[in-house]
MARGU-899926 format. One line per field, with one value per residue (C-alpha): residue number from 1; chain; z, x, y. Coordinates in nm, 4 decimals. Layout:
BEGIN
k = NUM | ...
c = A | ...
zz = Z | ...
xx = X | ...
yy = Y | ...
This chain:
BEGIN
k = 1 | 2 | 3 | 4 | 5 | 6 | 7 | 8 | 9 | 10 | 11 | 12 | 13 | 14 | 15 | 16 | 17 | 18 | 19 | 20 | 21 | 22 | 23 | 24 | 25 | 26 | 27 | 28 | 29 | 30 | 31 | 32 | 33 | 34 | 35 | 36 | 37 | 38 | 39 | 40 | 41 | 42 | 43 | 44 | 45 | 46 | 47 | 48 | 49 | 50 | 51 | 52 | 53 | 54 | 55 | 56 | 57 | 58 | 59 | 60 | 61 | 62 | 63 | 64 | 65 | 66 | 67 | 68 | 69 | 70 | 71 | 72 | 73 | 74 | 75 | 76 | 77 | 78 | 79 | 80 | 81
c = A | A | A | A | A | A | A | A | A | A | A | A | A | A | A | A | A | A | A | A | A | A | A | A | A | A | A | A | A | A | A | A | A | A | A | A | A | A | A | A | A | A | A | A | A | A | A | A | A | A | A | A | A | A | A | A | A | A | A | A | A | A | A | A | A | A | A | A | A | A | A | A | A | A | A | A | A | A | A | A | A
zz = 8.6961 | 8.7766 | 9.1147 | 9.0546 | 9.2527 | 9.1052 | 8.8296 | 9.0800 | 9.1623 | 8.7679 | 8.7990 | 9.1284 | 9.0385 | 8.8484 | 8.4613 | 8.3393 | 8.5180 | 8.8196 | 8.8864 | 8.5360 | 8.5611 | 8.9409 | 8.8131 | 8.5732 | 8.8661 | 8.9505 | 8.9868 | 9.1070 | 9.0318 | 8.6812 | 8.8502 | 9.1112 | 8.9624 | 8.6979 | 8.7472 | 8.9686 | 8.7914 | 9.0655 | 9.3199 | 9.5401 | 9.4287 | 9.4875 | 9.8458 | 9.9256 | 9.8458 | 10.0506 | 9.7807 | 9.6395 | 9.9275 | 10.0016 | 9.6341 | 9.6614 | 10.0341 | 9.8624 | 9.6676 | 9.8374 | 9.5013 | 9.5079 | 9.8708 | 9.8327 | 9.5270 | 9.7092 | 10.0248 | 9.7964 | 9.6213 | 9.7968 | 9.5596 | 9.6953 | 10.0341 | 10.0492 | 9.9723 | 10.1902 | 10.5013 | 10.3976 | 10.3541 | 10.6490 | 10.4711 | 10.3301 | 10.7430 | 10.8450 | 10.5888
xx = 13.1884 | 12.8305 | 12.6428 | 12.5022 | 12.6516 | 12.4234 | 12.1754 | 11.9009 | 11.9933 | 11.9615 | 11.5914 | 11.4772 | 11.5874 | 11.2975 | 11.3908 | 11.2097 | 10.8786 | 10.9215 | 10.5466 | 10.5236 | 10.8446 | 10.7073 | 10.3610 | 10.5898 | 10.6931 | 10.3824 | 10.0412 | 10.1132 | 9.8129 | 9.8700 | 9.6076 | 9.7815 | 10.1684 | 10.1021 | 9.9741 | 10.2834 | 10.6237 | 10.8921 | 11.0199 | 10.9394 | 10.5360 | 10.5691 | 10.6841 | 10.4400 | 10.1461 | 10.0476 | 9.8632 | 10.1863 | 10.4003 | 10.1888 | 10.2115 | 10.5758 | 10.6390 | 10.3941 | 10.6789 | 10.9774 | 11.2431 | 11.1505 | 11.2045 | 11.5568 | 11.5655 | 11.5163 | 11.7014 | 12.0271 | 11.9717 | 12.0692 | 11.8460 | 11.5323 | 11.6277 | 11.7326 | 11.3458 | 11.2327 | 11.3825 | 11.2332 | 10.8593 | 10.6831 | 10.3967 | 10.6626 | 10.8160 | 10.5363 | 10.4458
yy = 9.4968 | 9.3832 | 9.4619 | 9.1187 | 8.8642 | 8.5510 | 8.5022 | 8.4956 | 8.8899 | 8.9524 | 8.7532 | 9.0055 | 9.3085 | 9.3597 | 9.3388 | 9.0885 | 9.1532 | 8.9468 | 8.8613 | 8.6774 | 8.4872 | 8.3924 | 8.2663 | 8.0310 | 7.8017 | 7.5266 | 7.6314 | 8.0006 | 8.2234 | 8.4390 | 8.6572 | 8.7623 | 8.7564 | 8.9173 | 9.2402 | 9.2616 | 9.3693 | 9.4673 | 9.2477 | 9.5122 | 9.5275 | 9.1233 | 9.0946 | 9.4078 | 9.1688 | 8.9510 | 8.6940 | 8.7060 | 8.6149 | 8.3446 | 8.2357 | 8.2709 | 8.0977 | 7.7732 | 7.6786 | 7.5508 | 7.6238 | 7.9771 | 8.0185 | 7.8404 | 8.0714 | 8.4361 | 8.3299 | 8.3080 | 8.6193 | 8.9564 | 9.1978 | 8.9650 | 8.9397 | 9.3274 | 9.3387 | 9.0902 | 9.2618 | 9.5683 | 9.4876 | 9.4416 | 9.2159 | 9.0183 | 8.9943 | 8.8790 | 8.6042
């Protein structure tokens, strides 16, 4: 049985390189997403987080997956933004 409980965990927990499949949704910066592969080195950064809180799908998309939110809680940069 998976630990997974939604696609979106699958996306966050890092296997794909999150920061490049992140810089996929509108204009996000390349620059900045993709030098970052974890979920983890993602909400860490601040560029990113405000890259990531500028689009309101992936918000929707990381507050309905438990691997990103587990991550969320945890970074204090990521807290904050």
């Amino acid at each position: 049985m998976s630990s997974y409980e939604n696609l979106k965990d699958v996306f966050f927990d890092s296997e794909f390189h999150v920061g490049r499949g992140l810089a996929t949704y509108g204009d996000l910066s390349e620059e900045i997403l993709n030098e970052l592969a974890t979920w983890e080195d993602v909400v860490n950064s601040e560029d990113a987080m405000n890259e990531v809180v500028s689009v309101n799908e992936l918000v929707i998309g990381v507050s309905r997956s438990r691997v990103a939110m587990d991550a969320v809680a945890a970074s204090e940069t990521a807290m904050n933004i």
